[in-house]
N, C-alpha and C positions, 0 to 999 in steps of 0.2 A: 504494500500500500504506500501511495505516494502522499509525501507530509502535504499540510495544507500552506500556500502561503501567510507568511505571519499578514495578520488586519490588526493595528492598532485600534483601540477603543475611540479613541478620537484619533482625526490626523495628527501625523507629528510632520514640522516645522525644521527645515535644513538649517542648523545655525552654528556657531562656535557656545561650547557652556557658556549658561545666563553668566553676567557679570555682578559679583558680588557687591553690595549687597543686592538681593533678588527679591521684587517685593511681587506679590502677588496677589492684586486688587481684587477685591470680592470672594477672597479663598474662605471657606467655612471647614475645617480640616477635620470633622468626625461624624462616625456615618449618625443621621439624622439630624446632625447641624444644620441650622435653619435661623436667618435673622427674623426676628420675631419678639414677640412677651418673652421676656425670662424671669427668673425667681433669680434673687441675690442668696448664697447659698452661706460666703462669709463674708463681712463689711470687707470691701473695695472700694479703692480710691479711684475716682473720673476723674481725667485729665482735659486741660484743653484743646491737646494734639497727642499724634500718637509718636510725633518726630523731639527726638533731643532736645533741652532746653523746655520741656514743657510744664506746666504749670499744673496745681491740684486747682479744682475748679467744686469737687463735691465729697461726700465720702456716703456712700450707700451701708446700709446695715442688711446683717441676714435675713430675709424675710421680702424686704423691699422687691419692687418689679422694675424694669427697665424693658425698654423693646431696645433689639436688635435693628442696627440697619444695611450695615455691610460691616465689613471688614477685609482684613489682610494678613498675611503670612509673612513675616521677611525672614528671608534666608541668609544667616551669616556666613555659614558654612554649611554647606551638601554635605548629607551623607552618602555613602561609599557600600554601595550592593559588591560584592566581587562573584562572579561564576566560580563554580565547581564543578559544572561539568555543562556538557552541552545541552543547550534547550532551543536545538533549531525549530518549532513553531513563535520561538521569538524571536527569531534571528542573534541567537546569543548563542555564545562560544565560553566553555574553560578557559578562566582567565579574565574574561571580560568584564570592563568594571561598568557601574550603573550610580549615575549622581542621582541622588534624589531628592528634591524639592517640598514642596506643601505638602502634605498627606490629605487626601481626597474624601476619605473614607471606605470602608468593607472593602479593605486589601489595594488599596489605588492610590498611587503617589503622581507629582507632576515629578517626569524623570527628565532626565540626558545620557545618550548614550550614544556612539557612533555619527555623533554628528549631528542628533537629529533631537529634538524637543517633545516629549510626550505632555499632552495637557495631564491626563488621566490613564494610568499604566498599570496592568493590576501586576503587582511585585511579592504574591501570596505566595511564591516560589522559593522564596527568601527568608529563613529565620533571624530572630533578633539577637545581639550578643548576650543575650540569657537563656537561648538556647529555646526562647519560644516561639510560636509562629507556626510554619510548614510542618506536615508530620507524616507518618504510612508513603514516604519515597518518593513524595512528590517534592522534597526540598531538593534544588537544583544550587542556590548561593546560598550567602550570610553577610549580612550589615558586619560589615569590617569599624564603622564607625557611624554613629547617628546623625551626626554634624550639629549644627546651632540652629535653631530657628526662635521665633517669638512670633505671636498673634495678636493685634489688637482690633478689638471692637468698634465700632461708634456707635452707640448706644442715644436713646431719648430720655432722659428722664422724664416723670412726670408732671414738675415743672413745664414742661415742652424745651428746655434747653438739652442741648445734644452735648457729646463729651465723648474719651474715648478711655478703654479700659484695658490694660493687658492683661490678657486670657489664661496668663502663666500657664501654656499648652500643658505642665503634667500637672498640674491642679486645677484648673477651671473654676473661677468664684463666683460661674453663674449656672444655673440646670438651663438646657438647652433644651429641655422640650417642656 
């Protein structure tokens, strides 16, 4: 039987890797992430902007609501998928390294790899440096490194003034659904 050609999820985009820092406008990075109503989960600080030199403007308590209105991912640093072995329906090779950007949600990162820019990449192939993730021989790599990212929100308070919140991606100080 002859393999299928690889079909990325979304098209991917001929580029040289994004240029650090990588921001990712409107990225919501976990599955059922949705800008919307959220529940404040622990007091967080609202800022004016989500860029340097920014200012506190509010401080929400647990319980409180906010609605979501967009957000962003920015990547300091990519992380680092490496092959293990070959997985030609992805056009990947032992060896081959995979940057990975925003996480999409249910196994799907914004990737780079060979050149080419993946919006949405499912990378469930790949276990995490804890040894979790892929299992039963479908793990093909492994995250050689995480890399850096951060998320921030912009948020409406109730007031009706908007502000913006970091998401501290492995904590999250808002419920998302």
């Amino acid at each position: 039987m002859l393999a299928q050609p690889f079909q990325p999820e979304q098209p991917a985009r001929a580029m040289a890797a994004p240029a650090l820092p990588y921001i990712d406008r409107g990225a919501c990075p976990y599955e059922h992430c949705a800008y919307r109503e959220w529940t404040v989960r622990r007091t967080v600080t609202v800022y004016d902007t989500w860029q340097p030199g920014r200012k506190a403007i509010a401080q929400l308590p647990a319980g409180d609501k906010a609605t979501g209105i967009t957000g962003m991912v920015i990547t300091y640093k990519p992380g680092v998928i490496r092959m293990e072995r070959d997985l030609p329906e992805r056009n990947l090779r032992l060896g081959d390294s995979i940057l990975t950007y925003s996480n999409a949600g249910e196994g799907y990162s914004a990737v780079w790899f060979k050149g080419r820019y993946y919006p949405e990449f499912d990378v469930t192939f790949a276990k995490l440096p804890n040894g979790q993730g892929c299992g039963n021989g479908h793990c093909a790599a492994s995250y050689v490194d995480l890399g850096k990212q951060s998320w921030w929100a912009q948020v409406r308070l109730a007031s009706g003034r908007t502000g913006w919140v970091d998401m501290e991606i492995d904590k999250m100080p808002v419920a998302l659904y």
